[in-house]
C-alpha positions, -999 to +999 in steps of 0.1 A: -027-520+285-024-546+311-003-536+345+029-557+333+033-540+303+031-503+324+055-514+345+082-525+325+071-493+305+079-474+338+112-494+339+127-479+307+118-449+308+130-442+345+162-465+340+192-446+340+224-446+315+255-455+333+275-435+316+255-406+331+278-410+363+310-402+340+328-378+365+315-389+395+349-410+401+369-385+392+354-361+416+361-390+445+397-392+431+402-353+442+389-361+474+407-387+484+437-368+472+425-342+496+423-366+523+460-380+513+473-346+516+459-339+545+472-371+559+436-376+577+428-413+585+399-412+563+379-427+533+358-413+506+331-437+486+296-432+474+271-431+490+229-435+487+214-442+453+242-443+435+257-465+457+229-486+458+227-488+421+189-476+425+190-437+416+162-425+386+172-413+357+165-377+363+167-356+391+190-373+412+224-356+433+251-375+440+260-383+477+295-390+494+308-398+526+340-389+537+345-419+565+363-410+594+386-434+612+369-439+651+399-429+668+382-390+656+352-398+671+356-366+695+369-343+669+348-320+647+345-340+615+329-311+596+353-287+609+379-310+596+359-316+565+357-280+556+391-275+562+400-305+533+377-290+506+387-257+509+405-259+473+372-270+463+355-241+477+323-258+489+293-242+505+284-254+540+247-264+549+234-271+580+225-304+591+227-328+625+267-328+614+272-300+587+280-309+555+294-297+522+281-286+487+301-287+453+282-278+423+291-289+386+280-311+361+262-325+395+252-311+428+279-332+454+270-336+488+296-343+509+288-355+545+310-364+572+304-399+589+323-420+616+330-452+611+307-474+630+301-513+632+263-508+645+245-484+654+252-484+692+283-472+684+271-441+660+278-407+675+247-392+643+221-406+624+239-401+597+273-427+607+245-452+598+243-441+561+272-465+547+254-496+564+222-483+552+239-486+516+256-519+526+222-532+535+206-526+501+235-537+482+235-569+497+198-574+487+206-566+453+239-585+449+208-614+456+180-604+436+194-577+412+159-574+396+147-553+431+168-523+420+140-517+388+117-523+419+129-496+439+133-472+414+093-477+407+085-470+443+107-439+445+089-426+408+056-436+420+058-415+451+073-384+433+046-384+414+020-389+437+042-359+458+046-383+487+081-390+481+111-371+506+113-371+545+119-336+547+096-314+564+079-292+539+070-328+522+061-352+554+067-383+526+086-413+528+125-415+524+145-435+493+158-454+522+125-464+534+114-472+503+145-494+497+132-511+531+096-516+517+100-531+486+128-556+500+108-569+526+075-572+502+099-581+473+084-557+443+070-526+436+034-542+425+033-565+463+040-533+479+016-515+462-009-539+470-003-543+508-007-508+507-043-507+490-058-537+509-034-542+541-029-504+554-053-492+576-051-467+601-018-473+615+006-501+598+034-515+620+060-535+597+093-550+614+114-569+580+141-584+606+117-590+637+137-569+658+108-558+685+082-582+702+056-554+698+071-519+682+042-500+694+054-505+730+093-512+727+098-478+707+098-444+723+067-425+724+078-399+701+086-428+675+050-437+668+031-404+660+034-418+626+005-437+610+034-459+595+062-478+623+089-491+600+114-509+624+152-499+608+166-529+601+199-520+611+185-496+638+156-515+660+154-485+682+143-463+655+111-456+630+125-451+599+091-438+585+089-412+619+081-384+592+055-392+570+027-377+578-013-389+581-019-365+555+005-380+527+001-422+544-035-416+532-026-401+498-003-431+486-032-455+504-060-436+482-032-436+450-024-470+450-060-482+450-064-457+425-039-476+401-048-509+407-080-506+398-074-484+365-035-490+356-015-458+337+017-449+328+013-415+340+013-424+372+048-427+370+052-389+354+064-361+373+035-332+367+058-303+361+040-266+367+041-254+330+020-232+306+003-266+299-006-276+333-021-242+342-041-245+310-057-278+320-063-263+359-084-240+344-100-253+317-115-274+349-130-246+368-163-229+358-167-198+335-153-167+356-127-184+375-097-168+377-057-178+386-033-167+403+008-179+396+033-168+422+068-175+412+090-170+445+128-171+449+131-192+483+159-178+511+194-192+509+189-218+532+188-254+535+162-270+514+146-286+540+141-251+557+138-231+530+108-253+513+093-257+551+091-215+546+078-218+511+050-243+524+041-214+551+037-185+526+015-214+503-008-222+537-007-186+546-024-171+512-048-203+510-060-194+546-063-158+534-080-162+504-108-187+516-111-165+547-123-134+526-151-157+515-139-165+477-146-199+465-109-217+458-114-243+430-079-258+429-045-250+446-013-260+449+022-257+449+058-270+435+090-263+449+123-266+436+161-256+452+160-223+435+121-210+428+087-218+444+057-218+423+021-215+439-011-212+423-041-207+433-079-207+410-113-189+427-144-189+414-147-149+408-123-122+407-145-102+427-174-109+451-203-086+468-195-054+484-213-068+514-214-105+532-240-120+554-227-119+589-249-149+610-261-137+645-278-151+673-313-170+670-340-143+675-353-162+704-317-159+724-327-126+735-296-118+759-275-127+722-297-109+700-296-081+719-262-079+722-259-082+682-289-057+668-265-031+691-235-040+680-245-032+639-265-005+624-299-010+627-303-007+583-277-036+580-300-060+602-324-086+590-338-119+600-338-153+580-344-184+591-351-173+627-316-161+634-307-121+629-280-111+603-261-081+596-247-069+563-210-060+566-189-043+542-158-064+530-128-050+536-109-076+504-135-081+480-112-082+452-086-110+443-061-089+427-051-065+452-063-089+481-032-111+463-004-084+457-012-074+490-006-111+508+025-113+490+036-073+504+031-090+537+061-091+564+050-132+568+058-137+534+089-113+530+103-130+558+099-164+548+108-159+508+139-139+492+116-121+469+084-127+444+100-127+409+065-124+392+028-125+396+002-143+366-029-134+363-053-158+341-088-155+331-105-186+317 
């Protein structure tokens, strides 16, 4: 199947209904009735994807702002927020400005933004958002086919797990995505600037803001492999978060599809009884998995995934650092469970390991060594001295159940709901 036809495949099947928003409006009407009643000089509208007209068919929230007049512009807006949608009993999350929470038929985030004409004149990052959404719409309103574009880019890097700026994923943002495939003017030219045109470090600046971003920006701007120059905010890197780690991933996945085109690259690779099947099927005879489902603290998902990526590093490091042979691992988070898993190549290894010393001719060293072991555990290969020492985890199962008993994971998790233990 040539590329064309996968993409316009891709375009169906990630192309939402638009009668899946029925209810959104009516959920702006209460607002704004709130706002009315509170005779606040205020307005509510959409905001992000929906706005933009580029949100997937699955998985998406639905974002408001509640604009505040300028003449507030030394008030509390999220105190005076809260105080609005207190019929509507929200939950509060924590945020550069708080913001609220309303869960039904959709999750609503409602976020409190000033009304700015630029961004010198922005009190938060976020009182750019609405001309963020402005930007894209005007884009659009030109070449309407870019929204199917943008939608491919944000699919893409979901499934490539490269896709959200928060800190537990290090990816790129929707809104730098919009950014991208504007200024390259599809998915498919973006894609491949990325596979032949990225190297090391990429500076791209759509408007031509900045003579040379590498100097003009501040320092702490281009720790990124990837300087995108906001538009709408030249004194900003709207890729600051995206980490080497995930700039080479899309790099090494975008070759990866132009060179052999497939639809699944475009499929979100759910943890299931499936997928676990496969993972295994894939390791050698003997392996063994482990599936940790966690229930992630009642935070904000940005800090509550950051913890769940901890506890995921932390039993990785523990499990290769009692010498067993980790095949695959990995991990998928979600707003209300964690799932981690994690295959070695035996479930339970030699009651004693090789324990390198000195080279025999580094007497001082050797010395030292031979002393510090019994002299029965000693013996020399290869010219250096070794010692045999007894493990003290030589067994996955408990070595696991006892990781998870940890204080580091308890304090960074609300609870392990379950444990899996499969043998190929």
């Amino acid at each position: 199947m040539d590329v064309v036809t996968i993409l316009d495949d891709a375009k169906d099947s990630i192309r939402p209904d638009p009668k899946s928003l029925v209810g959104v409006d009516v959920f702006v009407k209460k607002i704004r009735d709130l706002i009315k009643k509170n005779k606040i000089d205020a307005v509510c509208m959409k905001g992000g994807s929906i706005a933009k007209g580029t949100f997937l068919k699955k998985g998406f929230d639905v974002d408001l702002f509640v604009q505040f007049d300028p003449k507030y512009e030394k008030e509390d807006l999220s105190a005076m927020l809260g105080k609005m949608l207190a019929p509507l009993n929200p939950s509060e999350l924590h945020g550069s400005r708080n913001y609220f929470q309303v869960k039904n038929k959709f999750v609503f985030e409602i976020i409190p933004v000033l009304k700015v004409k630029d961004y010198k004149h922005a009190k938060n990052v976020t009182d750019m958002s609405p001309l963020h959404v402005e930007y894209v719409r005007k884009h659009l309103k030109l070449k309407p086919f870019l929204a199917d574009e943008i939608r491919l880019a944000k699919q893409f890097c979901k499934s490539i797990g490269v896709y959200g700026a928060e800190s537990y994923i290090s990816g790129l943002s929707g809104h730098v995505l919009d950014i991208l495939v504007i200024h390259h003017g599809s998915f498919l030219n973006l894609l491949t600037a990325i596979a032949n045109g990225w190297g090391s470090k990429k500076v791209i600046d759509p408007e031509l803001h900045l003579d040379d971003p590498e100097k003009e920006l501040d320092k702490s701007k281009r720790v990124s492999p990837l300087i995108l120059v906001d538009p709408l905010q030249p004194d900003r890197n709207a890729a600051a978060a995206l980490s080497a780690e995930k700039y080479e991933r899309l790099k090494r996945k975008a070759r990866e599809f132009l060179k052999e085109p497939s639809i699944d690259y475009f499929k979100i690779q759910e943890y299931n009884a499936a997928f676990f099947k496969k993972k295994l099927k894939e390791a050698e005879e003997n392996a063994i998995m482990m599936i940790v489902y966690a229930e992630p603290l009642e935070k904000k998902i940005d800090v509550s995934g950051a913890k769940m990526l901890k506890v995921f590093e932390y039993i990785k490091k523990e499990i290769t650092g009692c010498d067993f042979t980790l095949y695959s691992s990995g991990w998928q988070f979600k707003q209300t469970q964690g799932i981690l898993y994690f295959i070695v190549k035996n479930e339970t290894l030699a009651e004693f390991r090789e324990h390198a010393g000195p080279p025999v001719r580094s007497k001082k060293f050797y010395k030292q060594f031979i002393t510090k072991h019994p002299e029965e555990t000693l013996f020399i290969k290869d010219k250096k001295v070794y010692a045999l020492v007894k493990r003290k985890n030589r067994t996955i199962r408990p070595l696991i159940k006892k990781l998870l008993a940890s204080v580091y994971v308890n304090e960074r998790t609300k609870k392990i709901i379950k444990i899996e233990f499969l043998r190929k």
